[in-house]
N, C-alpha and C positions, 0 to 999 in steps of 0.2 A: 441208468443208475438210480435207486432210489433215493428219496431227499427222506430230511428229518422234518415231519409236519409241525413242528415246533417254530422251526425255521420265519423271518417274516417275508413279507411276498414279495417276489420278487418278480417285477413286470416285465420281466424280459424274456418272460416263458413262452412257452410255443402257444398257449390256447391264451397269452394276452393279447399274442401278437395277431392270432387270428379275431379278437374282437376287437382290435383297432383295425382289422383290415391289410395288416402290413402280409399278411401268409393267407394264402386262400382256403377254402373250407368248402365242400359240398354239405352246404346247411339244409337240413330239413325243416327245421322250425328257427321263430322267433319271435321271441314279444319285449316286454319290459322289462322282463329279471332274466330270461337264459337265452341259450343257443342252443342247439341241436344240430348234429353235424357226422357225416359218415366218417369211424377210425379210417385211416390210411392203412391199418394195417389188422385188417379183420379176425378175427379168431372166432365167428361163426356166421353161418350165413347174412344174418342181420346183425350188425355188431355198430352200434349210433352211442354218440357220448352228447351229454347234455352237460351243459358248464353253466354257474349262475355267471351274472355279467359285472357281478361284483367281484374285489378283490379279497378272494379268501383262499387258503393253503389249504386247507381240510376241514372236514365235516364238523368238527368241534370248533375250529377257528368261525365257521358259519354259522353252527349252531348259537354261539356265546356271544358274536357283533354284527350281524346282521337284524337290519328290524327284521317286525314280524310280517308286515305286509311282504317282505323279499323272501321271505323261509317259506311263506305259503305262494306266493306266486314261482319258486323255483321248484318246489316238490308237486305241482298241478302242472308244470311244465312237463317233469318227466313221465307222467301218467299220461300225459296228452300226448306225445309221442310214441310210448309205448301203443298205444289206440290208432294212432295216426300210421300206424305202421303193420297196422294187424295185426299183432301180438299178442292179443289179452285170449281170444279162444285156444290159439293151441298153449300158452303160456309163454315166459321169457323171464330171463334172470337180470338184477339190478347187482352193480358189485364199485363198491365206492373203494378202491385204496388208497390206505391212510399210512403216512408215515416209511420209516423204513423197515420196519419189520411187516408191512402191509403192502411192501413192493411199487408204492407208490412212482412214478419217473415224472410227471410235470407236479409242479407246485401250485395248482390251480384246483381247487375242491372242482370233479368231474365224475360224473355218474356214467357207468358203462351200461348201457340195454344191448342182452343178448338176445337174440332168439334164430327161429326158420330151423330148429333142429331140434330133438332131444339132446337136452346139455351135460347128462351123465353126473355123476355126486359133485356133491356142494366144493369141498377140497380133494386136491391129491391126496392119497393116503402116503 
C-alpha cells in the first residue's frame, strides 16, 4: 500500500527493522550513512536497494534534514554499489518512489538499482 511521504517516520518499518537487525537482509554493502541489500522480491535480474541509515521518509524529507556530510556519503554509497555490482558498463536504472502517487510502500527514503537486462522505457505508457 503506498504511504503519504509527508507522513513522519515511522520506525516500525520494514527497512528500520532491518537496520536495527531485528529482520534479516542479504547486504551487499555498508559504511556510515547506508545499507545495501538484495529486494526480496526482484523485478530484474539485479534489483539492490540502498537505504541511508538515517531516519528519513523521502527524498525531500532527506534532502531538507539531513547534513551534508549524510547526503554526500549516501549518494557515493549508491554509485558504489552500482560499481560493486557491475553495472556501470552495460548500464542500470536508479528509481527512488516517493509518496503515494509515486507508489512508494515502505516509509524509509530507499533507492532501487536495476540492472543484468535491458530495462525497456522509463514509464508504462
Amino acid at each position: 500500500m503506498p504511504i503519504d511521504a509527508t507522513l513522519p517516520y515511522d520506525d516500525q518499518n520494514i527497512f528500520a527493522k532491518i537496520l536495527r537487525g531485528e529482520i534479516p537482509s542479504n547486504r551487499v554493502y555498508e559504511d556510515d550513512f547506508a545499507i545495501a541489500f538484495h529486494d526480496i522480491n526482484p523485478q530484474a535480474p539485479m534489483h539492490l536497494l540502498v537505504i541511508p541509515k538515517g531516519a528519513y521518509v523521502s527524498w525531500d524529507d532527506f534532502s531538507a534534514r539531513a547534513p551534508d556530510a549524510e547526503i554526500a556519503g549516501f549518494i557515493r554509497a549508491v554509485g558504489t554499489v552500482a560499481r560493486a555490482a557491475g553495472l556501470v558498463e552495460p548500464g542500470y536504472r536508479l528509481l527512488a518512489n516517493i509518496g503515494q502517487d509515486g507508489h512508494q510502500e515502505v516509509p524509509h527514503l530507499h533507492v532501487h538499482v536495476f540492472g543484468g537486462r535491458p530495462l525497456g522505457p522509463m514509464l508504462a505508457r
